[in-house]
Structure formats: structure tokens, C-alpha cells
C-alpha positions as a printed NumPy array, in Angstrom:
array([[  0.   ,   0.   ,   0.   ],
       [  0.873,   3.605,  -0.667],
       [  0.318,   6.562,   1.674],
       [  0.959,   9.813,   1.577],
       [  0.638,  12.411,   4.806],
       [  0.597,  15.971,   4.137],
       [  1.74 ,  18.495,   6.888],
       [  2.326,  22.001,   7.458],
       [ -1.015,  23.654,   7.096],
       [ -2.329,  26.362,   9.439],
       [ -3.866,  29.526,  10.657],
       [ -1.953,  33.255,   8.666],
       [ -2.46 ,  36.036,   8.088],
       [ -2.363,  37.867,   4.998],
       [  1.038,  38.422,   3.805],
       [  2.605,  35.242,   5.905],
       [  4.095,  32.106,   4.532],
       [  3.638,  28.808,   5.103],
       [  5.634,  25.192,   4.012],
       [  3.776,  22.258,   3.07 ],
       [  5.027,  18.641,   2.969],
       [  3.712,  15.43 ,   1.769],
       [  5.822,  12.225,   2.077],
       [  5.025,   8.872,   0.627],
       [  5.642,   5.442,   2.271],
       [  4.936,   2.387,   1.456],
       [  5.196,   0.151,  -1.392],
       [  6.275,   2.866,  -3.748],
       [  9.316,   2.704,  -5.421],
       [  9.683,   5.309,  -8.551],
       [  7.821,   8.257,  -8.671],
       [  7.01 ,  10.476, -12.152],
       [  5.172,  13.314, -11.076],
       [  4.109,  15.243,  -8.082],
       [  1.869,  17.811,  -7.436],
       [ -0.348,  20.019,  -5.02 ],
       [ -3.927,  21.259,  -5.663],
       [ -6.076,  22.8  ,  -3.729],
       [-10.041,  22.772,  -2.553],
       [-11.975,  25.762,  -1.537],
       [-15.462,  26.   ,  -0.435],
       [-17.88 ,  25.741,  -2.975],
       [-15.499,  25.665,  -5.374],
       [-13.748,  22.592,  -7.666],
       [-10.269,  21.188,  -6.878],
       [ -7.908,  23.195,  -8.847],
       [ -3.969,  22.665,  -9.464],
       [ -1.385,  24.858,  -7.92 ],
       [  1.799,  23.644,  -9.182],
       [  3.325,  20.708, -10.203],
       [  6.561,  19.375,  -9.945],
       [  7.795,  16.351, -13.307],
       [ 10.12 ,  13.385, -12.486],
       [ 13.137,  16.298, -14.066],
       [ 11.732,  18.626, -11.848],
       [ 10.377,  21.296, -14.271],
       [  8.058,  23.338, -12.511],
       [  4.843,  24.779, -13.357],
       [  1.973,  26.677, -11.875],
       [ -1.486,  28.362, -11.836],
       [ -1.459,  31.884, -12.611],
       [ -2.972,  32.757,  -9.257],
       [  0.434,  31.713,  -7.237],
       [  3.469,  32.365,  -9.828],
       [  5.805,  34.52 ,  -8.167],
       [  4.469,  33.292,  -4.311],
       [  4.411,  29.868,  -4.312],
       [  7.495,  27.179,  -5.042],
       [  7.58 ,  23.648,  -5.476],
       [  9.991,  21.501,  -4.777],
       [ 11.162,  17.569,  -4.064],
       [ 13.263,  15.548,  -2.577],
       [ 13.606,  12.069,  -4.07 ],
       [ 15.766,  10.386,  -1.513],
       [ 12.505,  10.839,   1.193],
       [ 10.238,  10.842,  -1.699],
       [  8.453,  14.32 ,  -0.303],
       [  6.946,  16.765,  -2.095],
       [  7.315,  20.718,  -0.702],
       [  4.977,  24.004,  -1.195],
       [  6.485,  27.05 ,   0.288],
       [  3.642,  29.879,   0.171],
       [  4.771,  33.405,   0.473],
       [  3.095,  36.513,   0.497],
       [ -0.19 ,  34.314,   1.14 ],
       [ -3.666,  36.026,   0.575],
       [ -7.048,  35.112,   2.099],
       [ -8.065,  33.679,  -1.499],
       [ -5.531,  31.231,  -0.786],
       [ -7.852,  29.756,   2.02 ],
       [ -8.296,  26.135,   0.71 ],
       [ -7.795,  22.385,   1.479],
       [ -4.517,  21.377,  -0.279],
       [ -3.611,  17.986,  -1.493],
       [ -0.572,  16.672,  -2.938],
       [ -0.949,  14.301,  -5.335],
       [  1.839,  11.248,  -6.846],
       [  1.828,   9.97 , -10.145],
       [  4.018,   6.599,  -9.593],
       [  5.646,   4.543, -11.798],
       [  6.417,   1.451,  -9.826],
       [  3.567,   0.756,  -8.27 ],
       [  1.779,   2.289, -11.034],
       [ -1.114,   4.76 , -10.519],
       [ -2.312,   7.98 ,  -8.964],
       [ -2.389,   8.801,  -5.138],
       [ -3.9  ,  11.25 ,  -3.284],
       [ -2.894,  12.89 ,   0.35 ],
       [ -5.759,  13.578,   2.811],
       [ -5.854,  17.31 ,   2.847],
       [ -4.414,  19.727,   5.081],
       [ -6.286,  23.268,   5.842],
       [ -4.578,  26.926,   5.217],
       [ -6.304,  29.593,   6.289],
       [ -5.268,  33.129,   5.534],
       [ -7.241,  35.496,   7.672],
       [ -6.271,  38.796,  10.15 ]])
């Protein structure tokens, strides 16, 4: 079995920064891509950035220039740092794994930001 836990999330206010992690364990041995998205309420899951197995980067217009994602392979982890964060960044965020060996697509529970004074 995969799993992935996600930490990091947390109360801000409006200009703060925050680092989110997601590490996978399990039976998971090669991973392609990684990537976070995010859930606000009322609203559809939406991607934030994503990371490729050469590490080019990419991201939603909403959070170039704040956000950066990042990995580690050796702990096979998965990184958001969120600068300058705004209260439209208020959302559930997920990281997600694309893996080769065990193939498919895994999911993290969710961890809560809130940006609010």
C-alpha cells in the first residue's frame, strides 16, 4: 500500500508564509510526477503547481511569483512554500503522486490553510 501524509497547514495572516510537505511510504518505489492542488469551499479542486520526475516546474497563474515547489527524491516528499499568502488562498490542499512502480495515482488527505487577520 501507498500513503501519503501531508503536513504544514495552518492559521496566517495575509502576507505570511507557510511550508507544506507530503511524504510517501509504502510500497512505492519510482515516482514520475508530483503535485499540489487545492479545494476551496464551494469551489472545484484546482492545481497549484506541479513538480515532473526532471523537476520542471509549473503553476497556476494565481500563485506564480508566491508559491514554489519543490522535491526531494531520496525521502520521496513533495514541498509548497507559500509566500506573500492572501485570504483567497484559504483552501484544502492535497498533494498528489503519479508513480511509476507501483503504477497509478495517489492522493494525500488534505491539510487546511487559512489566511485570515
Amino acid at each position: 500500500q501507498v500513503q501519503l501524509v501531508e503536513s504544514g497547514g495552518g492559521l496566517v495572516q495575509p502576507g505570511g508564509s507557510l511550508r507544506l510537505s507530503c511524504a510517501a511510504s509504502g510500497s512505492i518505489f519510482s515516482i514520475d510526477a508530483m503535485a499540489w492542488y487545492r479545494q476551496a469551499p464551494g469551489k472545484q479542486r484546482e492545481s497549484v503547481a506541479v513538480i515532473t520526475g526532471d523537476s520542471s516546474t509549473s503553476y497556476a497563474d494565481s500563485v506564480k511569483g508566491r508559491f514554489t515547489i519543490s522535491r526531494d527524491n531520496a525521502k520521496n516528499t513533495v514541498y509548497l512554500q507559500m509566500n506573500n499568502l492572501k485570504p483567497d488562498d484559504t483552501a484544502v490542499y492535497y498533494c498528489k503522486v503519479v508513480a511509476r512502480v507501483p503504477g497509478g495515482v495517489y492522493w494525500g488527505q488534505g491539510t487546511q490553510v487559512t489566511v485570515s487577520s
